[in-house]
C-alpha positions as CSV (number, residue, x, y, z in Angstrom):
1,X,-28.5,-46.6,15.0
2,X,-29.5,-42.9,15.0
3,X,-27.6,-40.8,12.4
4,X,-25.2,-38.5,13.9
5,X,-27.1,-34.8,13.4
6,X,-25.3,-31.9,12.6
7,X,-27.4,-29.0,12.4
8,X,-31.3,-28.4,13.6
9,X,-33.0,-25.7,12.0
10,X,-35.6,-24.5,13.9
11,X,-38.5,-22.4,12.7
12,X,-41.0,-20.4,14.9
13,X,-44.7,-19.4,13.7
14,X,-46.7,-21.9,11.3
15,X,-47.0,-19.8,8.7
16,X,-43.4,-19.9,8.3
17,X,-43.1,-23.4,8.8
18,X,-45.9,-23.6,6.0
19,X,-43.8,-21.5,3.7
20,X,-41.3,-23.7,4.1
21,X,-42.3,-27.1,3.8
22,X,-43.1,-27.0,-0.4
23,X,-39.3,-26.6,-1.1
24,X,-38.7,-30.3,0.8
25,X,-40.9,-32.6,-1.1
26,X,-40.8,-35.9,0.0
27,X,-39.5,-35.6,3.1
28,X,-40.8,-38.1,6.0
29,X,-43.1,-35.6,8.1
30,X,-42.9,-36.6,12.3
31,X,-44.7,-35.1,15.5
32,X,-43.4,-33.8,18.0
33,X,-44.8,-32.4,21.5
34,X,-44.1,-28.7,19.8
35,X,-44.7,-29.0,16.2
36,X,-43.8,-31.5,13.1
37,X,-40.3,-32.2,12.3
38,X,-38.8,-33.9,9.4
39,X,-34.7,-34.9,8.6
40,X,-32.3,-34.6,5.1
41,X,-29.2,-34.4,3.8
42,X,-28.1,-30.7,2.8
43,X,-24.2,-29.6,1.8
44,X,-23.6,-32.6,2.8
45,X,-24.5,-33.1,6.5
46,X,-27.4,-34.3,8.6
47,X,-30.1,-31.8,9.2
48,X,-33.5,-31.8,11.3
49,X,-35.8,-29.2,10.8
50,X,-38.7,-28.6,13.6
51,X,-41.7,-26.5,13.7
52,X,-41.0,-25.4,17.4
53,X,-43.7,-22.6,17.7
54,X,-44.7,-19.0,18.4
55,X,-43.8,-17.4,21.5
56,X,-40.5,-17.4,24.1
57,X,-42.1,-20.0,25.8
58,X,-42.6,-22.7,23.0
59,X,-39.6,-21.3,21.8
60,X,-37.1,-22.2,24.7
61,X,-38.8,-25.2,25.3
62,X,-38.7,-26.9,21.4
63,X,-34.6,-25.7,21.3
64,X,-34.3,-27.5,24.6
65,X,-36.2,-30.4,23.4
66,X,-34.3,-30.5,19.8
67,X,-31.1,-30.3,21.7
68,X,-32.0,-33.3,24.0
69,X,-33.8,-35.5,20.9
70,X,-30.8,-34.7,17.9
71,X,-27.3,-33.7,19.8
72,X,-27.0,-31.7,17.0
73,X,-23.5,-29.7,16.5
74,X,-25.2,-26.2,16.1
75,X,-28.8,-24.8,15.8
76,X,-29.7,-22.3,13.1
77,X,-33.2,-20.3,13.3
78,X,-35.1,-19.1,10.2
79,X,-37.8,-17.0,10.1
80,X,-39.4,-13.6,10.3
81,X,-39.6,-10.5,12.1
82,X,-41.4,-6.6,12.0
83,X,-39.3,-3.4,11.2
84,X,-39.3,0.3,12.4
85,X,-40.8,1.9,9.3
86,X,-37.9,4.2,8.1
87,X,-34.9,2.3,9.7
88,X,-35.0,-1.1,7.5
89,X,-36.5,-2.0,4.4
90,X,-39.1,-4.8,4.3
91,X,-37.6,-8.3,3.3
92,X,-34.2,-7.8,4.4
93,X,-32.3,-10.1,5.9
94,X,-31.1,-9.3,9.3
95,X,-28.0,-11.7,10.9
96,X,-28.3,-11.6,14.4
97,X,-25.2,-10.6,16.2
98,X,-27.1,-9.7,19.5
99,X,-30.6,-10.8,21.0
100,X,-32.4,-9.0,23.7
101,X,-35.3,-9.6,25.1
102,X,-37.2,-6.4,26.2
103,X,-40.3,-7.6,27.6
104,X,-38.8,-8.3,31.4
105,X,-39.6,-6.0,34.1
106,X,-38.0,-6.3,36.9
107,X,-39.2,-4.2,39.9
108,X,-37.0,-5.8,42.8
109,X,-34.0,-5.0,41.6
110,X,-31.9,-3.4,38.4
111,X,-34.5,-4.2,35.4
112,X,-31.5,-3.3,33.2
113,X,-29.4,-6.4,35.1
114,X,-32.1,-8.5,33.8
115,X,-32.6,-7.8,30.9
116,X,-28.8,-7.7,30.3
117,X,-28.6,-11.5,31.6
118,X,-30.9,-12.9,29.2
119,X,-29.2,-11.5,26.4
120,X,-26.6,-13.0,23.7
121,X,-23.9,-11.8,22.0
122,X,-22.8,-14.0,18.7
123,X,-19.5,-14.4,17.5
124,X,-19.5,-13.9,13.7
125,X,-16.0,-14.0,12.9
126,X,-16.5,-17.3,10.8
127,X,-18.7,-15.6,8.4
128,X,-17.2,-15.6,4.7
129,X,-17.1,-12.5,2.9
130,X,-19.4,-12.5,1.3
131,X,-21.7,-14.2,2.9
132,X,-24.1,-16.4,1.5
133,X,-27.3,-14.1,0.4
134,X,-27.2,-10.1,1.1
135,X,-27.7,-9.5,5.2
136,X,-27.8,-6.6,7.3
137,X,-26.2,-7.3,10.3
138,X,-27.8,-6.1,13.4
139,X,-29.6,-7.0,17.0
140,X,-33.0,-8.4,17.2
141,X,-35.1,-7.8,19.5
142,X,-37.4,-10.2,21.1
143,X,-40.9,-9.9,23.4
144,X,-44.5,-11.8,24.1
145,X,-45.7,-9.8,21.6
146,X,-46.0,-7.7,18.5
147,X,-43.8,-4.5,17.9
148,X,-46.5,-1.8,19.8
149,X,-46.2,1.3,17.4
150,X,-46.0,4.0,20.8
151,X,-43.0,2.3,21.5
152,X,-40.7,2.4,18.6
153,X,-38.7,5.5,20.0
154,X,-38.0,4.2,23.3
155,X,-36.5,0.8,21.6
156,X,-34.6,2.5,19.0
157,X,-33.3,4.7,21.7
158,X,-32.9,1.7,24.5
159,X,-31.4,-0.8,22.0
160,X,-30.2,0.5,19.3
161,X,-32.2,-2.0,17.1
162,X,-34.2,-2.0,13.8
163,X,-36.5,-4.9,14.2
164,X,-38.3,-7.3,16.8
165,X,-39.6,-10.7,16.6
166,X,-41.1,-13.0,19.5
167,X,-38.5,-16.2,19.7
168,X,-35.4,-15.4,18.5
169,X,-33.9,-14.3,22.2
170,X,-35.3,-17.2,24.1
171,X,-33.6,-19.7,21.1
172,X,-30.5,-18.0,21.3
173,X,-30.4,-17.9,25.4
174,X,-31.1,-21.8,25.9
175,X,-28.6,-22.3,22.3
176,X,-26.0,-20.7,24.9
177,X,-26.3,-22.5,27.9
178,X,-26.0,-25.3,25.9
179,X,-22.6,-24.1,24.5
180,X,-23.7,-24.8,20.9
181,X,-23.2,-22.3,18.4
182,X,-26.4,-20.1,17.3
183,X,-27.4,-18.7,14.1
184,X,-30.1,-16.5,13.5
185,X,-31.8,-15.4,10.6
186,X,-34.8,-13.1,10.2
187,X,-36.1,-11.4,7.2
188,X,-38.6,-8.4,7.7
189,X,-42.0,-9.2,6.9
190,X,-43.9,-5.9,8.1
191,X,-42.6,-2.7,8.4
192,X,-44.3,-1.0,11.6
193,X,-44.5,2.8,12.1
194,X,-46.1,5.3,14.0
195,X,-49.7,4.1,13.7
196,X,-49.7,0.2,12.6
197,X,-48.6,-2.4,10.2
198,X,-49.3,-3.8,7.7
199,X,-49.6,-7.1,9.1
200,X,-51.5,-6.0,12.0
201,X,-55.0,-7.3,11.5
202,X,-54.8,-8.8,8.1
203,X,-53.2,-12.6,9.0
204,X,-53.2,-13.7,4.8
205,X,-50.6,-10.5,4.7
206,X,-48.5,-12.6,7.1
207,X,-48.8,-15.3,5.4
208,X,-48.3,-14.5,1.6
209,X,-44.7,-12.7,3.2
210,X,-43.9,-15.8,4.5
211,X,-44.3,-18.2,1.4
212,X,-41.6,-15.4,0.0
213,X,-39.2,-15.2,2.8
214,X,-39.0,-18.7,3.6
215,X,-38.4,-19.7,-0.1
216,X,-35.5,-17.2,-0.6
217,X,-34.2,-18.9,3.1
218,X,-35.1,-22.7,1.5
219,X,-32.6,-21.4,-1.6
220,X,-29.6,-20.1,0.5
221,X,-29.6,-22.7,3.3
222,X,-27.3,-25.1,2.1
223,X,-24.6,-22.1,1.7
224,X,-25.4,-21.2,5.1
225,X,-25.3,-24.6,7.0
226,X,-21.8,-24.8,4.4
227,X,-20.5,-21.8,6.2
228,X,-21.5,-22.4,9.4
229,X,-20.0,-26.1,9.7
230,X,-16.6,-24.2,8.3
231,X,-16.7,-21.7,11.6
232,X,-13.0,-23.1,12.3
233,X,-13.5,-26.4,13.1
């Protein structure tokens, strides 16, 4: 008989699921159509963790397909994401309390409509004070693409946001019309200003940012998936 699962952590790009996988030694690695996947027992419940990959489309598709496979109680989502030089420091900790995805253009009708309809307010009243490693809570942005420099002013301006990534709206969207709670987590891996990063064009940058994000998130998960089982049930 399967296992009753109660959280499924999902986790994007592969150098983050790379930076990951050294703090769960031992662990019985299995394939998936999206990425690998392996199960354990942290604060005391059943957790999958799946390598669901880059992009809002293998994004939306490996929640949908973890949601289907696990019937888990609530998805959490670790990973990374680029800053606007000057507005965030790089590896902080952003918890999401609003996704939007900016990279829709709609020229039939109200491209703001659109936009608004694929976006996701979260409900954080559950988290504990304080919460479980130091967070800046704020709204990610999501899009098919990495953080273009000429367009910092019109997102800070549009969105009121600090930060981008590519998967974290299209998780949040399919976590929602699944009715399960969502958390996201994203630390900032590249700070991006008026000319570049300094990500853009060096990939072992990306990855050397990783290994350090995604251990600080392997040492503070089991506080987190604590606090998020406690959201008033």
């Amino acid at each position: 008989m399967t296992k009753k699962i109660d959280t499924c952590v999902l986790i994007s790009a592969g150098a983050e699921w790379r930076g990951l996988l050294p703090h769960y030694p031992g662990v019985e690695i299995v394939t998936t159509p999206y990425g690998e996947s392996f199960c354990d027992q942290i604060a005391g419940q059943n957790v999958c963790f799946m390598h669901g990959g880059w992009g809002k489309v293998a994004a939306a598709g490996s929640t949908q397909y973890a949601i289907d496979r696990w019937s888990p109680e609530r998805i959490i989502n670790i990973g990374t994401c680029g800053g606007f030089e000057g507005l965030i420091k790089q590896r902080d900790v952003i918890l999401v309390k609003k996704t939007i995805i900016y990279d829709i253009f709609e020229q039939m009708t109200d491209p703001d409509q659109a936009v608004v309809k694929f976006s996701v307010e979260f409900d954080l009243s559950w988290l504990p004070d304080p919460p479980p490693q130091s967070v800046r809570i704020d709204t990610l942005l999501s899009a098919d693409r990495d953080i273009n420099p000429d367009e910092i002013p019109w997102l800070i301006e549009k969105f009121d946001a600090a930060a981008a990534d590519w998967e974290s709206g299209a998780i949040a969207w399919v976590a929602r019309r699944n009715n399960l709670p969502c958390l996201i987590l994203r630390a900032v891996s590249d700070l991006v200003g008026f000319a570049s990063s300094e990500a853009y064009g060096d990939y072992p940058y990306f990855e050397e940012q990783c290994q350090g994000i995604m251990a600080n998130f392997a040492q503070h998960l089991p506080e987190w998936i604590a606090a998020f089982r406690n959201d008033g049930e």
